[in-house]
N, C-alpha and C positions, 0 to 999 in steps of 0.2 A: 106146402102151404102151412102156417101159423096158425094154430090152435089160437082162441082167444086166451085160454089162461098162460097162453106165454107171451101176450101182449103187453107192453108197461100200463101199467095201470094208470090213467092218466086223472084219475080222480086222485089219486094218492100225492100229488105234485102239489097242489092248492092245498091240500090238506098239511102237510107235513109245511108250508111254506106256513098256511096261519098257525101251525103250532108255534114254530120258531117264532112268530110278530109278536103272539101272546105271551112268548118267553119274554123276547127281549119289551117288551113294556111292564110285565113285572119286573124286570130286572131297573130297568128307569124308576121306578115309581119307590119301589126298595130304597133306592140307592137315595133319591129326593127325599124323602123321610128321615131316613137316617143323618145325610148330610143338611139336612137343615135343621133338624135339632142338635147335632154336637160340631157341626163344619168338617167340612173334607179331611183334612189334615187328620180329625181326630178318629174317623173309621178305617177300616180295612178292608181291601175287596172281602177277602172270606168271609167277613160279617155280613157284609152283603146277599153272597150266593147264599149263606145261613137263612136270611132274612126274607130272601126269594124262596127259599127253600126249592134250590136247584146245586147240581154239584159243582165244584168250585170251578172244573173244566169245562163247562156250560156257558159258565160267567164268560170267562176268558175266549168263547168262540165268537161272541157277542163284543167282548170289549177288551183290548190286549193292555189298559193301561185307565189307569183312575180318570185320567186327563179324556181320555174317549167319552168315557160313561158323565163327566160334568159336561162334556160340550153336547153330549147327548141331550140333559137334562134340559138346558137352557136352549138349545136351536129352535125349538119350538116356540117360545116366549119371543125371542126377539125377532123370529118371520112375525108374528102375529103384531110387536111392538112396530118394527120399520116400516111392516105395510100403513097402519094405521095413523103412524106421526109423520108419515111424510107428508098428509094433505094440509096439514094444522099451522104448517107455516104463512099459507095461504087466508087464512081465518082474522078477523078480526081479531086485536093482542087478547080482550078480555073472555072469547069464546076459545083464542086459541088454549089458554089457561085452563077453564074449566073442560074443554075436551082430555087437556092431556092428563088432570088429574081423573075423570071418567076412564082413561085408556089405562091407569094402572089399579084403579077399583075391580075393571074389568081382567085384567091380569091376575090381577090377587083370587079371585073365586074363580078363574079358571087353572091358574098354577100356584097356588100358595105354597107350597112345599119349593118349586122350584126357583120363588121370590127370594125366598127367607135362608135359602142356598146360596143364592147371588149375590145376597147382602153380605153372609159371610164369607165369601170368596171373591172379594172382588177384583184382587188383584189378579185371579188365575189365568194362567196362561191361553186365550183363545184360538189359537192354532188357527183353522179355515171359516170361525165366527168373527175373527178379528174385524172382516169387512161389514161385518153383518152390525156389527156394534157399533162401528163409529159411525154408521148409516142414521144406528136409531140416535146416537149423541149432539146427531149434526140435526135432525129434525126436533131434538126438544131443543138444543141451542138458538133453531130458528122461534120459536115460541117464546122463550125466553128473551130475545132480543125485540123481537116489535113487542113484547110488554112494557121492557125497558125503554124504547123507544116514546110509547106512548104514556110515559109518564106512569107506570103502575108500578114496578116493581120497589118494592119496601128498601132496598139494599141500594138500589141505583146503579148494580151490577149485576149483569145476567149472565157471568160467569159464576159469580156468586148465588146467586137464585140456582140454577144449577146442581151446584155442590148441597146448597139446602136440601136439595129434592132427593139426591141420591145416599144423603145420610140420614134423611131423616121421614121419608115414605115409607119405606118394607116397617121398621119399630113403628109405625104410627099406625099400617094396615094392622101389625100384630097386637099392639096394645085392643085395638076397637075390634078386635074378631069376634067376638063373644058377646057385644053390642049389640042390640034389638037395633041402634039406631046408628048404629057403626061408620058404613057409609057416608051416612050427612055430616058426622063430625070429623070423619076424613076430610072431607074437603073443605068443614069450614075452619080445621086446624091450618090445613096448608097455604088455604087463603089467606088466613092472620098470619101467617110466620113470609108471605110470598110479597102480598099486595099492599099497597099502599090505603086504598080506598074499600069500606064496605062494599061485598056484593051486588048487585041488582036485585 
């Protein structure tokens, strides 16, 4: 019969698994910072694990390549993005609007770092996000489109409304960060650059 202390310690299993979750989310969170203020291209993993302050071979158990650790950053944003604009299609054009500009206010103070990444990466290669993406593209297109439909959109194109949004949101969340009243003029910049008509 088995002694307990040559039993596996089953406490030690949970334990060493949330060490590693806590690694790897400072390892995300590092990696967000840095890549949003100088863009992917211009860090190094080893700045990184530096920035974590873990060894570079830590980094590497967690993430085999830069391209892991950005799909890392972003997969969370865009469950959070898809689940949320897939109902807005659905929505009256002028609610659908002010929703989806609320869905990326709501992005911004939950993932800023990981915005402001996305902006300067946009081209990056999505790998198994790819479907994740055009999920969320196809639900703001839907919003875009009954605006257009309904006579609001400023352009008269809601491929072009669009393109507005995705060049000119993350700079506009980061200009007003520092704004006591930031929020409100998020959305009433985007409304004058989007809509045709004053607010309600």
């Amino acid at each position: 019969m088995h002694s307990r202390s040559q039993d596996p310690d089953v406490t030690a299993l949970p334990r060493v698994a949330r060490r590693r979750a806590a690694t790897r989310a400072r390892i995300v969170a590092a990696a967000a910072r840095r890549f949003a203020d100088a863009g992917p291209d211009a860090v190094r993993l080893d700045e990184i694990a530096a920035e974590a302050d873990i060894a570079r071979g830590t980094l590497y158990s967690h993430f085999r390549t830069k391209n892991d650790l950005l799909c890392a950053i972003v997969e969370p944003v865009l469950q959070v993005a898809v689940r949320k604009t897939a109902p807005l299609g659905r929505l009256d054009a002028r609610d659908g609007i002010d929703r989806l500009l609320q869905l990326y206010l709501e992005l911004w103070h939950a993932y800023p770092d990981a915005l402001r990444m996305a902006y300067k990466a946009q081209d990056m290669p999505l790998g198994d996000l790819g479907t994740l993406h055009r999920s969320f593209l196809k639900g703001v297109s839907r919003v875009f489109e009954n605006a257009n439909r309904a006579g609001l959109l400023r352009s008269g194109d809601s491929m072009l409304a669009g393109h507005v949004m995705r060049q000119i949101a993350v700079p506009l969340l980061e200009l007003y960060a520092r704004h006591a009243d930031g929020d409100r003029l998020f959305v009433e910049g985007l409304r004058g650059l989007l809509l045709t008509e004053a607010p309600r």
